[in-house]
N, C-alpha and C positions, 0 to 999 in steps of 0.2 A: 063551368070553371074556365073556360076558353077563354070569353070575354075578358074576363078579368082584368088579365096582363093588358090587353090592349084598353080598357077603361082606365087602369090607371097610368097609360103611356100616354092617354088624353091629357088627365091633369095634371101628370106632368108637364106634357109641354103647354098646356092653358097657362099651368102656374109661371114659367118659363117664359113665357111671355108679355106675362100680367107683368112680372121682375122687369122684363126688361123696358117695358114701356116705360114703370115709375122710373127704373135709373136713367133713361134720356130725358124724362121729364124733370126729373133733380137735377141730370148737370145742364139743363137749359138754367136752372135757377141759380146754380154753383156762381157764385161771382169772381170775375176775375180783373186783375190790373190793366187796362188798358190806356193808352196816352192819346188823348183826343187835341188835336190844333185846331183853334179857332183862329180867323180872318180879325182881327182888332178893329179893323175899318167898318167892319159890317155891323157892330152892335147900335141897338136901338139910341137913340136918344134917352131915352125914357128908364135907361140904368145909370145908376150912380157911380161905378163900380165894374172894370172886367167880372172877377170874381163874382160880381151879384147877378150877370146875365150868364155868365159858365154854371151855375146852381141853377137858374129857371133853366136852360136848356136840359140838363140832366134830369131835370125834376118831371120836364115834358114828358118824358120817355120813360119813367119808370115806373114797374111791372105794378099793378094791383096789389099782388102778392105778398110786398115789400113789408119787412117786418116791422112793427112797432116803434117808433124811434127815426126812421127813416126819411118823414113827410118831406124832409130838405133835403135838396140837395147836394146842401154842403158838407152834409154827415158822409156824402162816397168820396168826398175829394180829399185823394192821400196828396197833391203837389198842386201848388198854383205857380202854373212858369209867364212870365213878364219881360224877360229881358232879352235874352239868346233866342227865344221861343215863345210863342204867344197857347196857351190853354191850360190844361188841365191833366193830372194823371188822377183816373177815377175808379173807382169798385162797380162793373156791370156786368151782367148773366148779358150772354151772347144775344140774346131778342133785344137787349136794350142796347147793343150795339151797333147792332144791325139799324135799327128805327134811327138811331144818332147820327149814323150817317148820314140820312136827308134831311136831315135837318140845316135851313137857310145858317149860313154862316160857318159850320163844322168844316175843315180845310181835309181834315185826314184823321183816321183814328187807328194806333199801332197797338197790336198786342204786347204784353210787355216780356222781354228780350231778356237771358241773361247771358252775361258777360263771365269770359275769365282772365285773371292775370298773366300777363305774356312772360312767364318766368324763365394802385393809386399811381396807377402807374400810368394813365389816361391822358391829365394832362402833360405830361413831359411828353408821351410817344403824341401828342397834336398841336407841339410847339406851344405849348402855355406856361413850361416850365423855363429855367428857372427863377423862381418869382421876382426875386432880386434885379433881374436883367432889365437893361436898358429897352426893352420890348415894349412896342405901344399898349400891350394889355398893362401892364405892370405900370402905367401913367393913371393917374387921378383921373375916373371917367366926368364928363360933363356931369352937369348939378339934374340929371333923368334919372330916378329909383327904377328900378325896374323888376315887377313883384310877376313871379311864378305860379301858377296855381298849380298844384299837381293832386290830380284827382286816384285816390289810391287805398291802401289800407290804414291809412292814421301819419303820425309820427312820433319815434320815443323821444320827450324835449328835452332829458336831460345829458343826450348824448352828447360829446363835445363840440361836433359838427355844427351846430345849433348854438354856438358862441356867439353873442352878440358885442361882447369887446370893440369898442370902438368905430359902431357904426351908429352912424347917424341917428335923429328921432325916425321914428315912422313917418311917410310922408302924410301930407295933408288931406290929399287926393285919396289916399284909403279908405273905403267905406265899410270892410269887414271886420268881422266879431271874432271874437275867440271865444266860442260853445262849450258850455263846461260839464262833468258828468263824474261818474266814478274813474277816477284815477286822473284827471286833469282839470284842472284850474286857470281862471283866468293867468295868473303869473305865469305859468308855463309857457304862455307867448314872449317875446321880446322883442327886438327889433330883428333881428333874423326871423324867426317866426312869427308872421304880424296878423294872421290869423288861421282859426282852424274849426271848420264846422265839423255835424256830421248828418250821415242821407240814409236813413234805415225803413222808411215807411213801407215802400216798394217791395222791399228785401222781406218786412216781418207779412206782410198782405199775402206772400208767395210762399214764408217756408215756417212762419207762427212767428209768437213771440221769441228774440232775442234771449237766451239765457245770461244772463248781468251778472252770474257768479262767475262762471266759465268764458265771459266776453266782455271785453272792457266796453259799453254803451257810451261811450268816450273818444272823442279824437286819438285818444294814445293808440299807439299801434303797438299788437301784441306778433302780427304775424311776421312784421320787418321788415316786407317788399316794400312798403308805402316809405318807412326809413331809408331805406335803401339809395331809392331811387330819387327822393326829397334831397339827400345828401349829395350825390351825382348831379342835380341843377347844380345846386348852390352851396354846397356843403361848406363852411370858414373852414380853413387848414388846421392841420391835427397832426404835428407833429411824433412820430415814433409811431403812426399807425400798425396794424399787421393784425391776420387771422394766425393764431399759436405759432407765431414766429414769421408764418408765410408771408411775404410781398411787403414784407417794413418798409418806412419810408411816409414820408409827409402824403396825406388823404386830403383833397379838398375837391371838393365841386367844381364845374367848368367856371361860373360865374359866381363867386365865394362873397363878389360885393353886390348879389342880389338880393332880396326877399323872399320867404316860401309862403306861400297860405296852402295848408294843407285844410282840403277836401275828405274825408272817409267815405268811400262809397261801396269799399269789399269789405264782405264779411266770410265765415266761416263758410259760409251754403253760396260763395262766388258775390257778382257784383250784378245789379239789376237795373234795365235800362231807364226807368221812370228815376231811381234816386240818381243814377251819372247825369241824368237833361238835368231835374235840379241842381245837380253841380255845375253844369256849365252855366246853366240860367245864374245862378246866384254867383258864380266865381264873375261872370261879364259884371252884375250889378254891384262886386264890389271894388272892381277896376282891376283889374288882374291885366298884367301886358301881353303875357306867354302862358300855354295852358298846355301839361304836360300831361298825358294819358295814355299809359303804359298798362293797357286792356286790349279786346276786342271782342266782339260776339263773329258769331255765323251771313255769312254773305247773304246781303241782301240787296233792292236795287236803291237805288239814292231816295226814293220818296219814302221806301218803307223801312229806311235806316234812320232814327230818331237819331243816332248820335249824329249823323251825316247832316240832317237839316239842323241842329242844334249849334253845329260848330261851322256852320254856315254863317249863320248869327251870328256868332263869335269874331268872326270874320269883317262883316258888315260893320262889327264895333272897332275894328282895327287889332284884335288879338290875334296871334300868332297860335299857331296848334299844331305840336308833333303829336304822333299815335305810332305804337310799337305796328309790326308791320306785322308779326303772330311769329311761331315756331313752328308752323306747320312745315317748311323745308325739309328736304329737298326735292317733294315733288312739289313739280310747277303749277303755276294756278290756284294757289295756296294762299295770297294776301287777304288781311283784314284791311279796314281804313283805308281804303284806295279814293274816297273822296279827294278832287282835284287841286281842292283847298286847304287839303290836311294834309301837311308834310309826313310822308310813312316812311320809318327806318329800320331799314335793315342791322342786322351785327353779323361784326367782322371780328377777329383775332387783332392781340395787339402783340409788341416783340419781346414778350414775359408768359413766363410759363413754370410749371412745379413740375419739376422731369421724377421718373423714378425707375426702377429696371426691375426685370425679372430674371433671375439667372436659372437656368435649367439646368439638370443635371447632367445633361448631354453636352453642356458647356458651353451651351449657347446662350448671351444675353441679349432680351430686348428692351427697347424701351418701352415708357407709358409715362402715366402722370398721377400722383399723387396728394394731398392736401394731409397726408396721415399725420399727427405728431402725438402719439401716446407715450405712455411708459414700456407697454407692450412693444418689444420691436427684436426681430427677427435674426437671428446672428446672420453673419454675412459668409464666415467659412462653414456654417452647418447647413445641410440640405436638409430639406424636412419633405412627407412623404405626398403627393400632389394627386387630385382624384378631381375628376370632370362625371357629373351623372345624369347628362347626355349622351349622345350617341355620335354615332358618322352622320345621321342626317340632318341637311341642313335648317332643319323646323325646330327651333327650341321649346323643349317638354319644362313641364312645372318645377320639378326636380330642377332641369338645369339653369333655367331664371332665377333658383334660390328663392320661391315662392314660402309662405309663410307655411311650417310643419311641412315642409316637403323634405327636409335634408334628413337622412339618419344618422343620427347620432355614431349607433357603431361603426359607420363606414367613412363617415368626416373627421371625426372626433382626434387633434392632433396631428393636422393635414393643412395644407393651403386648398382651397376649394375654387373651382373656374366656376365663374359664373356668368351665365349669357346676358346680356341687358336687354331690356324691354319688361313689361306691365309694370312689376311694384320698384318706387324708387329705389337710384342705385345703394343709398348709402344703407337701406333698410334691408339690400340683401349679404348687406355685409354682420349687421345683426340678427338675422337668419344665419348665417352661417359661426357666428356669434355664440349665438345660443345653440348652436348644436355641437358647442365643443369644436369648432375649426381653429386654426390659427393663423391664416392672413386670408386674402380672395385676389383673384387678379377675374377684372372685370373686362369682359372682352365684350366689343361690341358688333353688332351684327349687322347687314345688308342693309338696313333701317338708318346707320349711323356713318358705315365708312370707317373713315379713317380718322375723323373729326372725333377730339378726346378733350373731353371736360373732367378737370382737376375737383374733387372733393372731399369734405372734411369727414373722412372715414372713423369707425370707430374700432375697428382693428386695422393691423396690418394688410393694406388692400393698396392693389396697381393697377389701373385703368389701363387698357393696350387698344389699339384697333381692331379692326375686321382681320385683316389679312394674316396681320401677327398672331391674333386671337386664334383664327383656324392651325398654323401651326401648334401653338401651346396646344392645344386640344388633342389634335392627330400623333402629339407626340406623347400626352395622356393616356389616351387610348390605345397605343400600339407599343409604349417599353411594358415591360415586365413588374418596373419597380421604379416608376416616375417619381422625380423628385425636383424641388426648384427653393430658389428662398429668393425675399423680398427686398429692395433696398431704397432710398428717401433721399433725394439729392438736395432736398434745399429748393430756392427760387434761380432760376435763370434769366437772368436780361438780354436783350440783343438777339434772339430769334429771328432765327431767316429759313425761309423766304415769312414775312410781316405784311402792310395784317393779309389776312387771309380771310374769303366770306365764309361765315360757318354753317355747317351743313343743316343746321336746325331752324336759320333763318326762313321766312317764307317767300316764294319764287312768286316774279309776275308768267305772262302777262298778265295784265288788267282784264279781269275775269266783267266786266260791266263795261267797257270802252276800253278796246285795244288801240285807241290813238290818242289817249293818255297812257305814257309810259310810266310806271310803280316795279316796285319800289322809286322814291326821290333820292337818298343815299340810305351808304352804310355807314358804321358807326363802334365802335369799341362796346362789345358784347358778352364778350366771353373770360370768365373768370375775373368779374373787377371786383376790385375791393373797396366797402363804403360801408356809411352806420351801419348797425342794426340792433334791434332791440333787445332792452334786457328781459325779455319774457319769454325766451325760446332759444333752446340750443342752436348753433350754425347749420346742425342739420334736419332742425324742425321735428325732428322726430321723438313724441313723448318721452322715449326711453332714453332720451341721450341727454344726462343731468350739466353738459359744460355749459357755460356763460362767456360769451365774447363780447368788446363791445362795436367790433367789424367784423364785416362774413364778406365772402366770396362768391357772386352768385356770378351765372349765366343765361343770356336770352334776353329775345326784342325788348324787355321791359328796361333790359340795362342799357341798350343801344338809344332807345329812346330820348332817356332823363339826359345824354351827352350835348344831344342836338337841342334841344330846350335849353339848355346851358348855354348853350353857343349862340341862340337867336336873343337871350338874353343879352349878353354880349356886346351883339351886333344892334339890337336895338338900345341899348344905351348909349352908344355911340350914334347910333342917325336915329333918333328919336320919332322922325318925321317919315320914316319907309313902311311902307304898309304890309302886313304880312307876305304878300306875296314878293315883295320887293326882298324880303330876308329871306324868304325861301330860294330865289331866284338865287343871289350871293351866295347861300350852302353848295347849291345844285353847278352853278357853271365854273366854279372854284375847285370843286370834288375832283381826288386826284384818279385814278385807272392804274397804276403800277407800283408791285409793292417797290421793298427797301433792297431788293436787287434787280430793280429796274426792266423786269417782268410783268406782262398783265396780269392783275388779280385773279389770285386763284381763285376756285371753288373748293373748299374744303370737302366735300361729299365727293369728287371726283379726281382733284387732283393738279384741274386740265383748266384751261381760262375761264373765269367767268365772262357774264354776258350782263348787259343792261336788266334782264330780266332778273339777274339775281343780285348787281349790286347799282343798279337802278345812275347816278350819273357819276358814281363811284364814291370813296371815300373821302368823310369832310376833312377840310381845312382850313382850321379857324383862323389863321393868318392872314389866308389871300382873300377870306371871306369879306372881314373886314374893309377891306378898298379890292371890288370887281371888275371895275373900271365902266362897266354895262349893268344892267340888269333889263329882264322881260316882267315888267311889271302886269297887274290884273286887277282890275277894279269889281266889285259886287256886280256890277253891270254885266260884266265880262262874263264872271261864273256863272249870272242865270242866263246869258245868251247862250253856254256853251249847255244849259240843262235843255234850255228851247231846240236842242239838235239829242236828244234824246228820247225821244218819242215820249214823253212825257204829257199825261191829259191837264187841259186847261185846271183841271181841279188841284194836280198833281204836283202843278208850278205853283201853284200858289201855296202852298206849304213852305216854299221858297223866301214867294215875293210878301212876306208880312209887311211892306208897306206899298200901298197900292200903285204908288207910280212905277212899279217895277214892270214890265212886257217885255215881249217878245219883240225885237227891231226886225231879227232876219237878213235884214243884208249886212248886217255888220260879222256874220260869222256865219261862212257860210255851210264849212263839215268842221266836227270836235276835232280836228285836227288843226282849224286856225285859232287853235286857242291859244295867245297867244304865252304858252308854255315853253319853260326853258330847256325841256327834251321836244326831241323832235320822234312822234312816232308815225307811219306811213303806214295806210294799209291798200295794196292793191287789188281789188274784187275780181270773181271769177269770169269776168266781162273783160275778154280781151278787148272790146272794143275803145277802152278806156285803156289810152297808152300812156298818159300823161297827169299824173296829180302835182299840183302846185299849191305849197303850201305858204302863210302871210306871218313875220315875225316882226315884231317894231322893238327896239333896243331904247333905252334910256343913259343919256350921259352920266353916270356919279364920280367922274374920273375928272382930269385936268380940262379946264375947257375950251384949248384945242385940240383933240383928238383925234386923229387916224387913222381909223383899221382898217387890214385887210383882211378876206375871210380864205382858210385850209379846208379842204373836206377829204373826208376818207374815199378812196377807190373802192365799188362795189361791184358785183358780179352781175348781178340783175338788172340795174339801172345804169344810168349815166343822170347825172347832177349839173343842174346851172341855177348858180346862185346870181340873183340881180337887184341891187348892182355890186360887185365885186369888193367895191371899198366902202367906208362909211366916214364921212369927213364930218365931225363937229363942233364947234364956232362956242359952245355954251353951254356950261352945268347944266345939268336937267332936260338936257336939247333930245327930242325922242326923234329916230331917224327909222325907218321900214326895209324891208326888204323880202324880197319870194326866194322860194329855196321851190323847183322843177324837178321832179323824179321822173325819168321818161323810160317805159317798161320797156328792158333789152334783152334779156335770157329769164324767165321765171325761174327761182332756184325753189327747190322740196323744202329748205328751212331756211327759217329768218336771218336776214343778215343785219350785220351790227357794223356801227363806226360811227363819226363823229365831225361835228362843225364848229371851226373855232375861228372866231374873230380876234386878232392882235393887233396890237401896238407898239410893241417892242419890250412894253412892261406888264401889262394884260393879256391874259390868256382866258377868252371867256368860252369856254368851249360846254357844246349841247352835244348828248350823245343821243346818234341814230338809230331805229329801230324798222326796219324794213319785213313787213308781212305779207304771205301769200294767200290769199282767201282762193278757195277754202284751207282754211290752219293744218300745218302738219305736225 
């Protein structure tokens, strides 16, 4: 009888193991999305067709196995990219992966990635108001269309923002479609919305079929970020705008006499990296000028980031490309899109805001911020009774996040209830408390958040407060007897100071892949703007919340984003002829450093100045954008020289260089720090013996063409600075003139120092801010 047990503890684990061989043997078989680059140059003669050599090479490599139906190759290929990017996004089991990489021609093969969304009072606080004004925006731009693509969740077309009133035909030069499906039709385009695809193949390969009842298989956008932010480029003005009363006043896009072509590439289950390369592929192949991309995935290095070589491309075409910079802030080291080619944007605070208060029954009132306008609303002489179901410590429990079924009814029921912020959104723990019989919430925010307070369209009685505030309301919760407090809604406020302010949810550099490209590039109007949004979902997205608006109020990199895309629209309407990094250049040495009480920009998360790392060359300015009098131009040459100083293998650049004459020069650039970029970042190595880096910057005349500058620089503690040569004399439009900037090591400091270089003329101020590191990092 002994035996037994251990006979059958054999077959068990025989059995146990048999299991587990088949399940590695199956997900060797499990097919998955992967994005294969082929070399264009290297195809045979002997194909008619990319597409018909990308199908024999897939066809090489696949398994025996392969089911019925399969013999072609062309049956795994969900995308064929042509333009931005040269191959294929295809269906392979890891061994046929594997075998595709050696194969003659294959450049790189990426698994596929998913992405998430980085989630009117704009143009007046960035001088674009008022429209009327003798202002050079406000003049009839040159006869240059200048079409947007914004790659996102759809767009609703029949919001107002999407007025085509009196704009021009379509221009000629368009080559895009308007894709039609359930719930939109070709007419839904106009001359504002001149086209609109959609990119789901990626999306259904990774999470199944699309459900078509519950998802519009349509350009329209149901979710509203993709409206949102489409409105924010270009949105036509919309008089009497407002969310239920909040921020009235005329809504229009930066650039109102743009074009949008709206891309859809998020879905319910996020956004997938094989259908955004078809977006950029297909937005370059329909001629798109500016390409707005208010996403990002997870860090990765430049050859294994598809969006990074795809908007590479993009580039090489002459498109312009903002990308949200993420919400990971405020800890450091946080950026998405730090490619050197992609303008990455921070959000800041603008000088508008929804105040609200809490009054205690101790009689103390604080402030917060509000977006509430119900029917429900709180008497202001009655106190009602106030309960926190937390504790003294400072670790918030389920209970006090206001998690879903955590509140009791008999102990909320008839109360204002605190709530801690973090896991489930804020406006959904106001519906928790909602549902358990509460009657207002004051939402405090935790270590995580600061002092940084985002207004929302609550569904009861609810006051947003800070940290600091927060922890009194609580301790004062917890320690009277018979706490009480009532709620109250100020309306909107203008003129807010100290403005703008960086917001603590923005994402911090350094540049996590090259700390001598400095990222963020600027910041940008973030935080609580108002712009379209769709008629398919409440302001607060949340199933249970049956209002209908036709503007929301949102916050995060995704709104700061669509502002700078607006503004490089702008600017390339006007110089037609500047290559994206020449408009980048314009944002960046323009961008101001002090808010509207003549202070350096704060940090919202802290209180205390920011730094280059967190608002990258400071805040745009679409005014001085327009005539910089300089810029630090970059040619494609430029960027893959500065990729040839990345340790990057011969296989690796060539993901890059899709056309062959592209290489490695080498003496033209000698460390990523002479690239010749309109921040200046420095890094000193743990090799005292190196006292001295010198860095190479060449300037471009777009200003009068006799010009004069002279160059200012910041005093630093660590170094001492010699710029050569001091002035810059130029004779001629377009005259490009050099100069070295000498960092010679004086005092090592424990952390980075910051300040700045600015060449003037008495009318120009082109100023590059500084970034001085100590290797090893502290």
């Amino acid at each position: 009888m002994a035996e037994n047990p251990v006979k059958w503890l054999f077959l068990i684990l025989a059995s146990c193991l048999c299991f587990a061989f088949v399940l590695s043997e199956s997900n060797l078989l499990i097919k998955k999305t992967y994005i294969v680059q082929m070399h264009k140059s290297a195809m045979p003669a002997s194909f008619s067709s990319p597409l018909e050599w990308y199908s024999s090479k897939l066809k090489s490599v696949m398994s025996d196995t392969q089911s019925e139906g399969e013999g072609d190759g062309e049956n795994r290929i969900i995308y064929s990219y042509q333009n931005a990017f040269h191959g294929v996004a295809a269906q392979l089991t890891e061994e046929e992966a594997e075998r595709l990489k050696q194969e003659d021609g294959v450049v790189a093969i990426l698994p596929e990635t998913k992405y998430e969304l980085h989630t009117t009072r704009s143009p007046m606080f960035l001088g674009l108001e008022p429209e009327e004004s003798t202002s050079i925006w406000s003049q009839k731009l040159a006869d240059h269309d200048v079409i947007v693509g914004v790659l996102d969740t759809g767009i609703w077309p029949e919001s107002a923002s999407f007025n085509d009133t009196g704009m021009t035909p379509v221009p000629a030069h368009w080559k895009g479609t308007c894709e039609t499906g359930r719930g939109f039709q070709k007419y839904h385009c106009n001359r504002k919305i001149v086209g609109a695809r959609v990119f789901y193949r990626g999306y259904e390969a990774a999470t199944g079929k699309i459900n078509e009842k519950n998802e519009y298989k349509s350009p329209r956008d149901q979710d509203g970020h993709g409206t949102h932010t489409a409105a924010t480029v270009a949105g036509s003005p919309v008089r009497g705008a407002n969310l239920l009363g909040y921020a009235y006043g005329t809504a229009r896009g930066m650039a109102p006499g743009a074009r949008i072509a709206a891309y859809k590439v998020c879905w319910t289950g996020g956004c997938f990296s094989s259908d955004i390369l078809s977006a950029v592929d297909r937005a370059v192949g329909d001629g798109v000028n500016v390409l707005s991309i208010s996403l990002g995935g997870g860090a990765s290095s430049y050859s294994h980031d598809s969006l990074a070589i795809a908007t590479f491309g993009a580039m090489e075409m002459g498109v312009f490309v903002s990308c949200s910079a993420g919400n990971g802030g405020p800890d450091p080291v946080s950026l998405t899109n730090v490619s050197p080619w992609i303008t990455t944007v921070g959000a800041s605070t603008m000088d508008r805001d929804f105040p609200g208060s809490v009054k205690l029954g101790s009689g103390r009132t604080i402030s917060g911020v509000s977006l509430y306008k119900g029917r429900r609303l709180l008497q202001a002489n009655k106190q009602y009774p106030l309960v926190y179901m937390g504790s003294n410590s400072s670790s918030p429990n389920p209970s006090s996040l206001c998690l879903e079924g955590t509140l009791d009814p008999h102990v909320v029921s008839g109360k204002i209830v605190i709530c801690d912020r973090g896991i489930n959104p804020r406006v959904q723990k106001g519906q928790v408390v909602k549902d358990a019989g509460g009657v207002g919430m004051i939402l405090t925010n935790t270590a995580a958040n600061g002092e940084e307070l985002v207004a929302d369209c609550h569904l009861l009685p609810a006051v947003a407060v800070g940290e600091m505030e927060g922890k009194a309301i609580k301790h004062y919760a917890l320690t009277n007897g018979k706490p009480t407090a009532t709620l109250a809604f100020l309306g909107t406020r203008l003129g807010v100071r100290p403005s703008p302010v960086v917001a603590a949810f923005s994402s911090r550099g350094p540049n996590f892949l090259t700390l001598e490209i400095l990222k963020p590039d600027v910041v940008a109007p973030g935080v609580n703007i108002l712009a379209a949004w769709t008629g398919e979902l409440s302001p607060s997205s949340l199933p249970t919340d049956h209002r209908r608006v036709r503007f929301n109020i949102l916050s995060g990199t995704s709104m700061s984003c669509p502002h700078v895309s607006g503004i490089a629209a702008l600017i390339k309407a006007r110089h037609p002829d500047w290559s994206p990094a020449a408009v980048k250049s314009a944002l960046m040495t323009t961008a101001y450093v002090h808010d509207n009480i003549h202070n350096p920009l704060q940090d919202s998360s802290t209180a205390a100045a920011s730094t280059p790392y967190d608002h990258g060359a400071g805040h745009i300015n679409p005014l001085k954008a327009l005539d910089p009098g300089l810029i630090y131009d970059i040619s494609a040459q430029d960027y893959f020289e500065f990729l040839c100083t990345q340790k990057l293998t011969a296989m690796q650049l060539k993901a890059f260089s899709k056309h062959s004459n592209m290489s490695c020069h080498h003496n033209t650039l000698a460390t990523p720090g002479d690239l010749n970029y309109p921040a200046i970042s420095v890094v000193f190595p743990e090799d005292t013996a190196i006292s001295t880096l010198t860095l190479h910057r060449t300037v471009t005349n777009v200003g009068p063409p006799a010009s004069h500058y002279h160059v200012v620089v910041s005093p630093f503690k660590g170094v001492t600075i010699k710029v050569e040569p001091k002035t810059l004399n130029f004779t001629r439009r377009n005259q490009k003139l050099s100069y070295k900037i000498s960092f010679t090591r004086k005092s090592p400091q424990t952390m980075p120092e910051f300040g700045g270089l600015v060449w003037k003329d008495g009318v120009h101020k082109v100023r590059s801010p500084i970034a001085i590191t100590w290797l090893p990092p502290f």
